[in-house]
GUFIRO-712466 format. One record per residue (C-alpha): residue number from 0; residue in three letters; x, y, z. Coordinates in steps of 0.05 Angstrom, whole numbers. Layout:
// residues N
+-----+-----+--------+--------+--------+
:   k :   r :     xx :     yy :     zz :
+-----+-----+--------+--------+--------+
: NUM : ALA :      X :      Y :      Z :
...
+-----+-----+--------+--------+--------+
// end
This chain:
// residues 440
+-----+-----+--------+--------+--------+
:   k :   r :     xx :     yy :     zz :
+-----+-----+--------+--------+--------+
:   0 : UNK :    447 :   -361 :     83 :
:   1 : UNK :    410 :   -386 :    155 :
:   2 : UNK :    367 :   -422 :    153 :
:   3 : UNK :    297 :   -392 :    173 :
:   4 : UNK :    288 :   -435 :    235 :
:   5 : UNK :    357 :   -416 :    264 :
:   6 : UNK :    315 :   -344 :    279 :
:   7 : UNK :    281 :   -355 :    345 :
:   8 : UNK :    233 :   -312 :    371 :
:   9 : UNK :    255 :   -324 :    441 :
:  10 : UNK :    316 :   -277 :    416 :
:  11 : UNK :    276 :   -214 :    418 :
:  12 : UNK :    246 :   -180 :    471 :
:  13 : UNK :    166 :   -190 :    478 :
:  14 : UNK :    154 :   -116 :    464 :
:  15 : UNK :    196 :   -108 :    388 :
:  16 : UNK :    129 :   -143 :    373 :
:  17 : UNK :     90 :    -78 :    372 :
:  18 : UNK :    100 :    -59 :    310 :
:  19 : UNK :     57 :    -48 :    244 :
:  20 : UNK :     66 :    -58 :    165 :
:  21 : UNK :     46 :     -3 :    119 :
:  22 : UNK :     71 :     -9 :     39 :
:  23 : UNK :     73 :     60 :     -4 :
:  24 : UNK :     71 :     42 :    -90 :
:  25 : UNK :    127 :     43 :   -140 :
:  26 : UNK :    101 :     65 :   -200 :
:  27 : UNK :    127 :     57 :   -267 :
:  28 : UNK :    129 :    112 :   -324 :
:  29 : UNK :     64 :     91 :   -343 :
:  30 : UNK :     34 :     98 :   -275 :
:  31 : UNK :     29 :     26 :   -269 :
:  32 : UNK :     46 :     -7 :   -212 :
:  33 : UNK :    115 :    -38 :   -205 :
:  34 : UNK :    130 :    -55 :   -132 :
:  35 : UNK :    116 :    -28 :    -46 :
:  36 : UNK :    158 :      1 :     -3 :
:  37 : UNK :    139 :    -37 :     68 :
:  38 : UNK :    141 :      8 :    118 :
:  39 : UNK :    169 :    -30 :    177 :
:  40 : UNK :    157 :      8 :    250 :
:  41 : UNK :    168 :    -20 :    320 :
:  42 : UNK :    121 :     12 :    369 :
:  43 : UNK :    175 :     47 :    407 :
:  44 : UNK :    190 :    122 :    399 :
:  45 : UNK :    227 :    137 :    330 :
:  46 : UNK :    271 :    175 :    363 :
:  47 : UNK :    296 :    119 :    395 :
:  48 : UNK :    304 :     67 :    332 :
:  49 : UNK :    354 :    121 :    296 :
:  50 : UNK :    400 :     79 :    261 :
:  51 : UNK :    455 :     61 :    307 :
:  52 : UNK :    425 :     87 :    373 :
:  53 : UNK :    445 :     47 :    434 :
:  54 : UNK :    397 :      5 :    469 :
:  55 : UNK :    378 :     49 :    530 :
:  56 : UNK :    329 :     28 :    580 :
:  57 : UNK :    267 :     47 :    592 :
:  58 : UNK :    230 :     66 :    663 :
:  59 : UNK :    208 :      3 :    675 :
:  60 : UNK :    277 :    -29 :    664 :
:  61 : UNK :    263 :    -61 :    604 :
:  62 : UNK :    313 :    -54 :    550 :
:  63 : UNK :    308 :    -18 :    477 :
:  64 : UNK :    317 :    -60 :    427 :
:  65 : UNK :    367 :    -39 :    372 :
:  66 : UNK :    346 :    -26 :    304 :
:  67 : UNK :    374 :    -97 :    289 :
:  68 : UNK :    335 :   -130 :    338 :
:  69 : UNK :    267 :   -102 :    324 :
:  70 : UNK :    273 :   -103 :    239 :
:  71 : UNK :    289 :   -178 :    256 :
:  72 : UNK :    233 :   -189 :    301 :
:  73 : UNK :    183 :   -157 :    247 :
:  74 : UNK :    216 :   -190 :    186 :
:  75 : UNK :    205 :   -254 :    220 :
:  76 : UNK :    139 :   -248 :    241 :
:  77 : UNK :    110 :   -220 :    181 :
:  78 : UNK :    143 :   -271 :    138 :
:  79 : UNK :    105 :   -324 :    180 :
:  80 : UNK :     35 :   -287 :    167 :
:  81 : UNK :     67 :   -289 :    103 :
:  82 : UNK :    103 :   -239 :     62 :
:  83 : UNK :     83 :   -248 :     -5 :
:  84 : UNK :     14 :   -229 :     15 :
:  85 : UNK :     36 :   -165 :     25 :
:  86 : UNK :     62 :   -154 :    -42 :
:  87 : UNK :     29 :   -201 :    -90 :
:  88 : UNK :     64 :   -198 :   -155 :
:  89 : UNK :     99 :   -139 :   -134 :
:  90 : UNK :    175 :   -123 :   -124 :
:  91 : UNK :    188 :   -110 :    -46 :
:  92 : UNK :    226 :    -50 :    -29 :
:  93 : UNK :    260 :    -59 :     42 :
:  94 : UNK :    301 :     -9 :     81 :
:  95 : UNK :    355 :    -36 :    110 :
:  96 : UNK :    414 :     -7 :    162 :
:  97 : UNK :    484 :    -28 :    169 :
:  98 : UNK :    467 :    -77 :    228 :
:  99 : UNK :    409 :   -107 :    191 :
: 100 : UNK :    448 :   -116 :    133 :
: 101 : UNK :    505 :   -152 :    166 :
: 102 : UNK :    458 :   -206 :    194 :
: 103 : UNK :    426 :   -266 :    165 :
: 104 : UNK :    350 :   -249 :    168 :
: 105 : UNK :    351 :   -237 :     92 :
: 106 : UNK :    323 :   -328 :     90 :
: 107 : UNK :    252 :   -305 :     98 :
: 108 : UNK :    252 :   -260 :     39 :
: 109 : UNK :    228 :   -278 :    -34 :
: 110 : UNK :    307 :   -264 :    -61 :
: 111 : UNK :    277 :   -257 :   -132 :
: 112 : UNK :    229 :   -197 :   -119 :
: 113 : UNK :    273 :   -168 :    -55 :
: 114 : UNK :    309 :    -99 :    -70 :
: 115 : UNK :    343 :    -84 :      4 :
: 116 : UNK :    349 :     -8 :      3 :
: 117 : UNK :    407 :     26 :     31 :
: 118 : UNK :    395 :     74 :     76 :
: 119 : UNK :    430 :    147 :     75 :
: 120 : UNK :    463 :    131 :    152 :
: 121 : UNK :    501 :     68 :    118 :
: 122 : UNK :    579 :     91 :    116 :
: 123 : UNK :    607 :     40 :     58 :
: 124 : UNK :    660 :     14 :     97 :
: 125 : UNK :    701 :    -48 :     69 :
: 126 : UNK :    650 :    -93 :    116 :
: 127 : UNK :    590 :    -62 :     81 :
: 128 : UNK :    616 :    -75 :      1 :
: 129 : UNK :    638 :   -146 :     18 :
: 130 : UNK :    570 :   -154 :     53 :
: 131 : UNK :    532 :   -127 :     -5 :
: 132 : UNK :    578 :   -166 :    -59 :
: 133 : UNK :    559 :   -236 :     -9 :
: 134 : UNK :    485 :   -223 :    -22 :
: 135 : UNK :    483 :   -199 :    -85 :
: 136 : UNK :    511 :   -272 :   -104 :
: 137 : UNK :    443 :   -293 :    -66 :
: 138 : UNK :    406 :   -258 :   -117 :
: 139 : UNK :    387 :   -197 :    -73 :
: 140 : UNK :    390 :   -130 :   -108 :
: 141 : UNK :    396 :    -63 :    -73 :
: 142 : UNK :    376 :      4 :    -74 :
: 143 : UNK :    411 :     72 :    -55 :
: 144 : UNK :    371 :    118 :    -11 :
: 145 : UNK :    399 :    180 :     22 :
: 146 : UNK :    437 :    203 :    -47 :
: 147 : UNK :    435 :    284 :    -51 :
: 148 : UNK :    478 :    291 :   -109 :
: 149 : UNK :    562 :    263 :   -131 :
: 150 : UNK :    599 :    238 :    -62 :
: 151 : UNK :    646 :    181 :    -47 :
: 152 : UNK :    585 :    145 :    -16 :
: 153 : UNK :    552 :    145 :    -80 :
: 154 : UNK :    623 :    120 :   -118 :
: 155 : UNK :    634 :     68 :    -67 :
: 156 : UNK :    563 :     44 :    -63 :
: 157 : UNK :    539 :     49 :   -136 :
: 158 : UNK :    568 :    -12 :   -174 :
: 159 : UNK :    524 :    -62 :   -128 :
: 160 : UNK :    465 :    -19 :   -141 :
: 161 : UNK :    415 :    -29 :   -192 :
: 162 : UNK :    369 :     25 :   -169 :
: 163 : UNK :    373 :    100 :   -148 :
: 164 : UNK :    324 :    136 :   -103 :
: 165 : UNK :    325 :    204 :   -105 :
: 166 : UNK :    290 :    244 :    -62 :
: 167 : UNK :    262 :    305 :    -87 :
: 168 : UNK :    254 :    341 :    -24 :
: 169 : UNK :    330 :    322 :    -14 :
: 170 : UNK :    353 :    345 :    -78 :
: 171 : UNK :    330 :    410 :   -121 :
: 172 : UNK :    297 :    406 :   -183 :
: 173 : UNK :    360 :    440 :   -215 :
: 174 : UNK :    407 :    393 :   -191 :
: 175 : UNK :    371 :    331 :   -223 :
: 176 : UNK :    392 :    335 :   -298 :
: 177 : UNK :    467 :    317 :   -293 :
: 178 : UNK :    457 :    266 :   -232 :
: 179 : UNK :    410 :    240 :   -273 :
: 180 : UNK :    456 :    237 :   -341 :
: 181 : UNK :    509 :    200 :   -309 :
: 182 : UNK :    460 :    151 :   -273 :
: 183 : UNK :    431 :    128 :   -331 :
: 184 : UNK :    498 :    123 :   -368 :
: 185 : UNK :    518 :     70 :   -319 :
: 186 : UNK :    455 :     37 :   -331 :
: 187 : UNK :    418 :     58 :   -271 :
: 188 : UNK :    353 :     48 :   -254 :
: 189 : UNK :    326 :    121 :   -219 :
: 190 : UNK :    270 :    124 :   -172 :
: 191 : UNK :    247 :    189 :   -157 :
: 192 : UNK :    214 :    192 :    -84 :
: 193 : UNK :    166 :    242 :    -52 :
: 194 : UNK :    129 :    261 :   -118 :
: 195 : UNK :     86 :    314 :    -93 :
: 196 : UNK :     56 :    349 :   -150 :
: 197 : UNK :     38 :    341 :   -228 :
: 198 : UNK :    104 :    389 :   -242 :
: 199 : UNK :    147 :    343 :   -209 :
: 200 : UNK :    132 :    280 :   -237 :
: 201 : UNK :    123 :    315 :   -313 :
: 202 : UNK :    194 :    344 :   -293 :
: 203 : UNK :    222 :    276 :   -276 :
: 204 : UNK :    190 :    234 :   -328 :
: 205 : UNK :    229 :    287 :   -380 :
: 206 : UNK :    285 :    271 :   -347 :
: 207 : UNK :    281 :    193 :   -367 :
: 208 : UNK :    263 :    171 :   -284 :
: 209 : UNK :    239 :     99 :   -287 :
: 210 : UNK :    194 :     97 :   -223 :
: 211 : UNK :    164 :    144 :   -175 :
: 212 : UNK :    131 :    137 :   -110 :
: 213 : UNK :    108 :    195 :    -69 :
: 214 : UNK :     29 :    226 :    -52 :
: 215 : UNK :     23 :    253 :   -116 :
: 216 : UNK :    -11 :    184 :   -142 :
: 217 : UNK :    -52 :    164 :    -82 :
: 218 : UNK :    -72 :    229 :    -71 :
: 219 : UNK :    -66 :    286 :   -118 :
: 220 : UNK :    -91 :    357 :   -118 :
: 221 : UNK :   -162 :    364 :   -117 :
: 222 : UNK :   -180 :    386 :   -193 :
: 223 : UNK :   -257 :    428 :   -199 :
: 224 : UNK :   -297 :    413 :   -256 :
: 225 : UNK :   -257 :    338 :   -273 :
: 226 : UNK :   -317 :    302 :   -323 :
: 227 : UNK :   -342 :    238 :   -302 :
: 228 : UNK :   -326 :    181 :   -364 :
: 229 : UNK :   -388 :    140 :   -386 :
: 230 : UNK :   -369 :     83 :   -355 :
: 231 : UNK :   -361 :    116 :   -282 :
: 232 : UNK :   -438 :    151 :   -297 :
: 233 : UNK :   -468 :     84 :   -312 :
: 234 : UNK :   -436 :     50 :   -250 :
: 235 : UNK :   -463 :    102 :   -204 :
: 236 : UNK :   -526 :    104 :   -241 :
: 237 : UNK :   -529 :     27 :   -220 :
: 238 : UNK :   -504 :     37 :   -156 :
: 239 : UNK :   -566 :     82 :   -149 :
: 240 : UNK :   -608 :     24 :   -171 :
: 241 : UNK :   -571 :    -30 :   -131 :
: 242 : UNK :   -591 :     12 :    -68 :
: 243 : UNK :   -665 :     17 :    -94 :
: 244 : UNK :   -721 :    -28 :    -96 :
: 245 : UNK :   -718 :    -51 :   -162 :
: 246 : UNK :   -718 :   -115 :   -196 :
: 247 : UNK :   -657 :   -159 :   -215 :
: 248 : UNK :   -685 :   -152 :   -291 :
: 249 : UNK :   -677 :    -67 :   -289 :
: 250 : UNK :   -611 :    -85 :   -254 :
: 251 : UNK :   -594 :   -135 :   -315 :
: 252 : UNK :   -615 :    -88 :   -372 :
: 253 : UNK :   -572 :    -26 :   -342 :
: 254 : UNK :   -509 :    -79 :   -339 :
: 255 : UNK :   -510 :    -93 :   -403 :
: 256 : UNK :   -517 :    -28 :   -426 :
: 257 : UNK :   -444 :    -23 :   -412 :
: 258 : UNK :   -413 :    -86 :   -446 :
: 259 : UNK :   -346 :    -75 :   -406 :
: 260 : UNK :   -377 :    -78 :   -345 :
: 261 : UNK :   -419 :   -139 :   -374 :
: 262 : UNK :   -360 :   -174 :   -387 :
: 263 : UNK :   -324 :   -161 :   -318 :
: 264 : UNK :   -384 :   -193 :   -278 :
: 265 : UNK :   -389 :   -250 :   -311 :
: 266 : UNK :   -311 :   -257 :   -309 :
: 267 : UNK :   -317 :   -243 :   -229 :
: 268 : UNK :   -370 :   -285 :   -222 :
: 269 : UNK :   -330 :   -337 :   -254 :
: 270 : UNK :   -271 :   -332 :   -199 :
: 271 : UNK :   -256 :   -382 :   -148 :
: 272 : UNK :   -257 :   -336 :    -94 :
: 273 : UNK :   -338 :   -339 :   -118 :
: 274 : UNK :   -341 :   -406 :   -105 :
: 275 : UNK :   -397 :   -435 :   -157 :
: 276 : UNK :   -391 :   -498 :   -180 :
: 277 : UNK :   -408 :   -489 :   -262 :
: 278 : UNK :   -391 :   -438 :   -305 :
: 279 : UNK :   -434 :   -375 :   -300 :
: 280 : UNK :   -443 :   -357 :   -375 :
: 281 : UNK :   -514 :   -299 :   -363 :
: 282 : UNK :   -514 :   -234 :   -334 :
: 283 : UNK :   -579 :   -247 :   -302 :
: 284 : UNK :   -542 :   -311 :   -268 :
: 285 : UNK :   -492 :   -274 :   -243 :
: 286 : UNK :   -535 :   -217 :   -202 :
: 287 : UNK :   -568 :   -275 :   -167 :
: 288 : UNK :   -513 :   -308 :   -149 :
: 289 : UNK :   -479 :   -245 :   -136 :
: 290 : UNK :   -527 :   -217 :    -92 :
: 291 : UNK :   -546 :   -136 :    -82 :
: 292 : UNK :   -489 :   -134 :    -26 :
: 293 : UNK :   -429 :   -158 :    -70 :
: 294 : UNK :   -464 :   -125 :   -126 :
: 295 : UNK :   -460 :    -56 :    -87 :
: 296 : UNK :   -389 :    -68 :    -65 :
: 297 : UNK :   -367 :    -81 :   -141 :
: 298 : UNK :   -392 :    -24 :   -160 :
: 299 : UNK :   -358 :     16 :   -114 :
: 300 : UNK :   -291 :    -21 :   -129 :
: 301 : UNK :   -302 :     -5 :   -207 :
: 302 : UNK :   -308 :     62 :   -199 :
: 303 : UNK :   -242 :     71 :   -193 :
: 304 : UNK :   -222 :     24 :   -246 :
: 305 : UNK :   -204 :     71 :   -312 :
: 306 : UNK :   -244 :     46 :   -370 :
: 307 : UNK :   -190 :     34 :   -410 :
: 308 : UNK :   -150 :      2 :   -361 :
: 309 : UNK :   -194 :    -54 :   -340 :
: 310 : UNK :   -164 :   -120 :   -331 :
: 311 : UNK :    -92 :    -89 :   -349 :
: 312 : UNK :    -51 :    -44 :   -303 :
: 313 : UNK :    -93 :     -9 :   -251 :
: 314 : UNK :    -79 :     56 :   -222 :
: 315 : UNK :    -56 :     67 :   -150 :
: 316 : UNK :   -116 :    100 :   -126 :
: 317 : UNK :   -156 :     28 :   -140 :
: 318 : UNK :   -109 :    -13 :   -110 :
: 319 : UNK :   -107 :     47 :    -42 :
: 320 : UNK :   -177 :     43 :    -39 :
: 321 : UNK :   -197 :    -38 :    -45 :
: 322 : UNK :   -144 :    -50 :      7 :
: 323 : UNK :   -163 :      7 :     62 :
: 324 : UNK :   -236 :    -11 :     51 :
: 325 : UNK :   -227 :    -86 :     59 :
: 326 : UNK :   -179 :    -65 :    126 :
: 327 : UNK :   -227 :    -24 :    148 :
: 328 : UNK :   -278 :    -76 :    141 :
: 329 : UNK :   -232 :   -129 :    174 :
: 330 : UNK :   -224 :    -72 :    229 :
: 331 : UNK :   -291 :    -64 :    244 :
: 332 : UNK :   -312 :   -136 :    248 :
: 333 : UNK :   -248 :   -147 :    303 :
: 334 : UNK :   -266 :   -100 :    340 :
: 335 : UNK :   -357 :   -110 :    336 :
: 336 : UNK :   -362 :   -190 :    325 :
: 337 : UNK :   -431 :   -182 :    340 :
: 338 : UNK :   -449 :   -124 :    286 :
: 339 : UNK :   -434 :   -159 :    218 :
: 340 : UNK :   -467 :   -100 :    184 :
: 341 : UNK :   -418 :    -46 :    209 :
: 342 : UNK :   -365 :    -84 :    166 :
: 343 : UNK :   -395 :    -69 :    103 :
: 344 : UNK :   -404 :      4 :    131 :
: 345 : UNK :   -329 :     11 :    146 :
: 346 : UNK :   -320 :    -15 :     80 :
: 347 : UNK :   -362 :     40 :     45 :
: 348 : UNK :   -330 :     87 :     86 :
: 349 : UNK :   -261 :     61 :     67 :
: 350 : UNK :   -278 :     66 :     -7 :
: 351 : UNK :   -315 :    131 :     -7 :
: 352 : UNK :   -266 :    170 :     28 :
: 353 : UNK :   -226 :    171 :    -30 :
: 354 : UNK :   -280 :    192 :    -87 :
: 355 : UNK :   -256 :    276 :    -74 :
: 356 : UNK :   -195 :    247 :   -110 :
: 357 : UNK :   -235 :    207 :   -160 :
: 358 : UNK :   -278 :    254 :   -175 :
: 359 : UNK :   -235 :    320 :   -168 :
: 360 : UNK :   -292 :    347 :   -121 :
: 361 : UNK :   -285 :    364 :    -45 :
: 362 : UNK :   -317 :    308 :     -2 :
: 363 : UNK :   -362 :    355 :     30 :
: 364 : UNK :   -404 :    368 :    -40 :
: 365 : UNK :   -396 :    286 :    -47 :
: 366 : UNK :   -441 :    275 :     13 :
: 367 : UNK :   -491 :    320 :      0 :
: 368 : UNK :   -496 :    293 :    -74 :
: 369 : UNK :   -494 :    218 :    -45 :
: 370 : UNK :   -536 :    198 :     14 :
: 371 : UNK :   -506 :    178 :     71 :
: 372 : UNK :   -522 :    172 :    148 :
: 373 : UNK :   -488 :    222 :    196 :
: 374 : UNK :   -446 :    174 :    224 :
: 375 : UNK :   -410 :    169 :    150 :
: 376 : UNK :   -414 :    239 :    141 :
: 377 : UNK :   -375 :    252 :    206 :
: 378 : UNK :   -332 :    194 :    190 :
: 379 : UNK :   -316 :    222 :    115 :
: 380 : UNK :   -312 :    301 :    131 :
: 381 : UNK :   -288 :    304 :    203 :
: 382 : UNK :   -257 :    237 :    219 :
: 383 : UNK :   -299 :    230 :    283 :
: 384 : UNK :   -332 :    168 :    310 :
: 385 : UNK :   -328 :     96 :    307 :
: 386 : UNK :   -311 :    103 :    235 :
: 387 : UNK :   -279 :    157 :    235 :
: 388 : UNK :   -234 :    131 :    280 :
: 389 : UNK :   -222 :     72 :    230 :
: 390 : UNK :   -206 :    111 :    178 :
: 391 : UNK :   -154 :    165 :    212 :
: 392 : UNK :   -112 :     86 :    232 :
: 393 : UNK :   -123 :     70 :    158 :
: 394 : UNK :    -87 :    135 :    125 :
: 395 : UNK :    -34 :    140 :    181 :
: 396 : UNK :    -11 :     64 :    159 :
: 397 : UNK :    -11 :     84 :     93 :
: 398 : UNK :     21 :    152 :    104 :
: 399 : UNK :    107 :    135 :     83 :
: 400 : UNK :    129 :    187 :    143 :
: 401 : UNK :     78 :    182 :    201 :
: 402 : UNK :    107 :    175 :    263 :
: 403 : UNK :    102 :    103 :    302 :
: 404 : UNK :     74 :    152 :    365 :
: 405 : UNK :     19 :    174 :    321 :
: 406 : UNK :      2 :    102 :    304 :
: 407 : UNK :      5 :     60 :    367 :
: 408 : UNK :    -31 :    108 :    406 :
: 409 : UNK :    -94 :    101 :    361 :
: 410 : UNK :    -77 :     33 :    367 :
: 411 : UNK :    -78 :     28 :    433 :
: 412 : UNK :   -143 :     71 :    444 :
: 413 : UNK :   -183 :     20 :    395 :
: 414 : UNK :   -150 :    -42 :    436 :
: 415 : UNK :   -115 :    -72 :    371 :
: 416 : UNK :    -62 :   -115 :    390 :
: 417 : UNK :      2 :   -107 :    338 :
: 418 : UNK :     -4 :   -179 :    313 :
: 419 : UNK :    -77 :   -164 :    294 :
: 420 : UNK :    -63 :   -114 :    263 :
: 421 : UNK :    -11 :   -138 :    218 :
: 422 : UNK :    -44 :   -201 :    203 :
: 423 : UNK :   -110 :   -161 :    187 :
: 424 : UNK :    -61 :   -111 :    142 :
: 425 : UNK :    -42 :   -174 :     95 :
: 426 : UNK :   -104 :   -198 :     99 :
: 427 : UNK :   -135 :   -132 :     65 :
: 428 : UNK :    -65 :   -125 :     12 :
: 429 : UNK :    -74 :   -210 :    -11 :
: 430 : UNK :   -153 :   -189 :    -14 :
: 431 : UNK :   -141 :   -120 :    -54 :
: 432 : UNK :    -80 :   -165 :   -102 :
: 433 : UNK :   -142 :   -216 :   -118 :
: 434 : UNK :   -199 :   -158 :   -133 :
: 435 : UNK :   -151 :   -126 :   -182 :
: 436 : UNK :   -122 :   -187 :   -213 :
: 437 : UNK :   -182 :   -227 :   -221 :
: 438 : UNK :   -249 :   -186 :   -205 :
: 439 : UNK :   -239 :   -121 :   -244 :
+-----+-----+--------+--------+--------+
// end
């Protein structure tokens, strides 16, 4: 393997550095989470990075880079804002091409939590398998993308694979049963992507998938009538109080009305991102040290924690909705140094615009039972303004098949430089990792 400073920058154009980092969730059959896809983009046209598409130049004379070029530009720079960041604890799911696989840029990556996915343009040539066979001694593992049902690519390709991604809008709900047989007889591990709806991941959970990734567990259908658990009443009953002008002491008595939640403060007051110096061991303690403002934003964070999940595996929804508030927050303090308070706005925003799937109720009855100012309210129905214009960059990153013109154009509007905003994107994932891990 090269060693990571043989990769100079000065190899790659300037402008392969315009590029940003979004991660979608692998989730295992219990819903918990198991790894991220990163979404690598350059900020060129996507019609231009197809896999294999010559370098062609542009109006300006400058040339394209080549899909090589620019995943080896972004690999290298994020790696130096550092990867892990990005994935915590996770497993990293990377696509890879036949020219990125065939080069050495594979030293910056943790090896032990690395799964290089195959694309479906990779033709398993004799200089592909010996590639694959080089790294797997490495201690790389790989993925199969692009499979859409029994074909020599799949024969030639599946004995170095220990996962199997299957793309449900690639391959019919029929077809599955017997792909899926003979997977899992060779011990397979099957991944079933773009999970759109309850019946498709009931339908591939029956059919023994191990993971799943798709919208269907960031954001599924809208439910009326879902029933609010006790816990989530008495955090937005104290959410209401937080906001009020009451005293610590009606604060403190509402806590520990709720032991779980009594628990979890003193537990997150207790963590050195905190900072005391002794051990907090009184609920009363805690709100002081705590303060109304990280009280408030807490609160908001547990309401998406399942009761009977706290402090074990989260859902997907918490983990979307700590780290697009805390990048919105990051966002809005980049881009209005001087207005500290708008960051905790775009963080409010961030997490609120995700309580219609919380709650199973449409966001416009959520604002009219929560108060909020009109410039939320355009933000959270309408996407318009300052914050609204925060949170339409937010769900595009997250978004597994937006478009890199969709992106860099809001980029460019909000005058975000690409290395800001990949720095500030592992920024918000390391501060989400710590919330969940530690906080909740």
């Amino acid at each position: 393997m090269t060693d990571t400073a043989s990769l100079d920058h000065a190899n790659y154009p300037l402008r392969v550095r315009d590029f940003y980092l979004g991660r979608q969730p692998v989730l295992d059959r219990h819903q918990a989470l198991f790894g991220y896809e990163l979404l690598f983009r350059s900020g060129v046209p996507a019609s231009a990075m197809a896999a294999g598409a010559p370098a062609q130049p542009d109006p300006a004379g400058a040339a394209m880079p080549s899909g090589l070029t620019a995943t080896a530009a972004v690999i290298a720079h994020a790696a130096q804002l550092g990867l892990a960041r990005a994935i915590g604890d996770a497993t990293c799911f990377l696509n890879v091409d036949a020219d990125v696989l065939a080069s050495d840029i594979f030293a910056f990556l943790p090896r032990e939590r690395t799964v290089l996915e195959i694309v479906g343009s990779v033709d398993p040539d004799d200089a592909v398998i010996a590639r694959m066979r080089e790294l797997a001694g490495h201690g790389f593992r790989f993925a199969l993308d692009g499979i859409e049902g029994d074909s020599l690519r799949l024969q030639r390709l599946l004995p170095l694979a220990g996962f199997v991604k299957l793309d449900l809008r690639g391959v019919t709900l029929p077809a599955l049963p017997d792909l899926a047989r003979r997977l899992h007889g060779m011990e397979r591990q099957l991944v079933a992507e773009k999970v759109e709806t309850r019946e498709e991941y009931e339908a591939c959970l029956d059919l023994g998938f191990d993971y799943f990734q798709g919208y269907y567990f960031a954001k599924p259908s809208v439910l009326g009538g879902r029933k609010l658990s006790p816990s989530q009443m008495t955090v937005l009953n104290l959410l209401n109080l937080v906001t009020s002008d009451v005293d610590n002491a009606e604060v403190e008595r509402a806590v520990k009305k709720d032991v779980t939640l009594a628990l979890n403060l003193l537990r997150l007051v207790n963590t050195p991102a905190v900072g005391v110096r002794q051990r907090i061991d009184s609920v009363a303690q805690a709100l002081v040290v705590l303060g109304r403002r990280q009280l408030q934003r807490w609160l908001q964070i547990m309401l998406y924690a399942e009761p009977a999940t706290r402090g074990h595996n989260q859902t997907p929804l918490l983990m979307l909705a700590t780290t697009r508030g805390r990048l919105m927050e990051l966002l809005a303090k980049r881009l209005r140094p001087a207005q500290g308070y708008l960051g905790d706005v775009a963080f409010t925003v961030g997490i609120m615009s995700l309580m219609d799937t919380l709650f199973g109720i449409p966001m416009a009855d959520i604002v009219e039972q929560i108060p909020v100012s009109d410039e939320i309210r355009k933000a959270l129905l309408s996407r318009q303004g300052f914050f609204g214009e925060l949170l339409k960059l937010a769900e595009l990153i997250e978004q597994a098949d937006s478009a890199d013109d969709e992106v860099m154009p809001t980029l460019k509007s909000l005058q975000i430089s690409s290395d800001d905003m990949v720095e500030m994107e592992m920024a918000a994932y390391q501060w989400s990792d710590n919330v969940v891990r530690y906080a909740i």
